[in-house]
C-alpha positions in Angstrom: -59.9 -26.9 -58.2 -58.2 -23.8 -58.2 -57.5 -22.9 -54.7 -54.1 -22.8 -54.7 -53.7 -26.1 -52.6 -52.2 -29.1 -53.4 -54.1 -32.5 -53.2 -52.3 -33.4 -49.8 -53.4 -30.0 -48.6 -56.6 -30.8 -49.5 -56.4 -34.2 -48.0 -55.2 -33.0 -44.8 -58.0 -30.3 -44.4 -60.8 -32.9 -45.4 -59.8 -35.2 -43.1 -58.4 -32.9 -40.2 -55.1 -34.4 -39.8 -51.7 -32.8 -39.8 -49.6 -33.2 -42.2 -46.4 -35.2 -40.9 -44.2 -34.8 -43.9 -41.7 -33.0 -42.7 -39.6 -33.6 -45.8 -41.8 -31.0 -48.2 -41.0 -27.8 -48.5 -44.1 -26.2 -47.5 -44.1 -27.9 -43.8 -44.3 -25.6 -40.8 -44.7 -27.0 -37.4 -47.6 -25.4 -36.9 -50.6 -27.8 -35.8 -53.8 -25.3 -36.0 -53.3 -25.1 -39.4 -52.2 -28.7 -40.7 -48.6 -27.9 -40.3 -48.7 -26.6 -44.1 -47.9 -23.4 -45.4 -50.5 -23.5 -47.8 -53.1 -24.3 -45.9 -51.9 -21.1 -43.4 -51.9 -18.9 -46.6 -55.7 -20.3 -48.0 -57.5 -20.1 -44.5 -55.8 -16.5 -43.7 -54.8 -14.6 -46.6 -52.3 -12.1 -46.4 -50.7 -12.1 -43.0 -48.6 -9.6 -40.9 -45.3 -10.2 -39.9 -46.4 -10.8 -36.5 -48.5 -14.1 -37.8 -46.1 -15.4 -40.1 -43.3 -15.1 -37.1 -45.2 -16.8 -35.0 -46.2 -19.7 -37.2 -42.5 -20.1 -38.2 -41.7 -19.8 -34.7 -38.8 -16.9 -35.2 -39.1 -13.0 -34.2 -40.6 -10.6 -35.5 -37.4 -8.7 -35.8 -36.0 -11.7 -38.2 -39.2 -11.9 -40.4 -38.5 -7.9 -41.0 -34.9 -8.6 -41.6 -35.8 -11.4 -44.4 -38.6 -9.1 -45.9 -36.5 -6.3 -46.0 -33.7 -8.3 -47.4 -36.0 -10.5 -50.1 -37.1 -6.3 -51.3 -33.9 -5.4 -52.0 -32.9 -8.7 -54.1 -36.2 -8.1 -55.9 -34.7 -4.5 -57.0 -32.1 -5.3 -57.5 -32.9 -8.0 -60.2 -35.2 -6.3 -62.7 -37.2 -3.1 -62.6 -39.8 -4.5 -60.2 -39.6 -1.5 -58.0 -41.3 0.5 -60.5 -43.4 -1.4 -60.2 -43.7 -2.4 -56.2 -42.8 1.1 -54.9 
């Protein structure tokens, strides 16, 4: 399939249980969607900062902060703010 997910994404959304592997790097501790990041993305889309805050369970304030930072490596690096901005 090409959904995006991975097969214990998929797993966990077929069967309805969370996902308790806190060890992978797409775990969030957020239980409506399967406590995957993946999952959140797939069933929602793009998000505001508001919703991704919430299901990391920071601030709004620090999800600005990390956008505005992860913008200014991005220009930093390469031309991509022609192409972003």
């Amino acid at each position: 399939m090409k959904d995006g997910l991975l097969k214990c994404s998929r797993h966990c959304m077929n069967e309805g249980v969370e996902c308790d592997n806190k060890e992978c790097r797409l775990w969030i501790d957020y239980k409506e969607e399967y406590n995957c990041s993946l999952i959140s993305i797939y069933e929602n889309g793009s998000m505001t900062l508001r919703q991704v805050a919430e299901r990391l369970g920071i601030s709004f304030a620090r999800v600005k902060q990390l956008e505005t930072r992860a913008l200014e490596k991005l220009k930093k690096r390469s031309n991509i703010s022609d192409i972003l901005f």
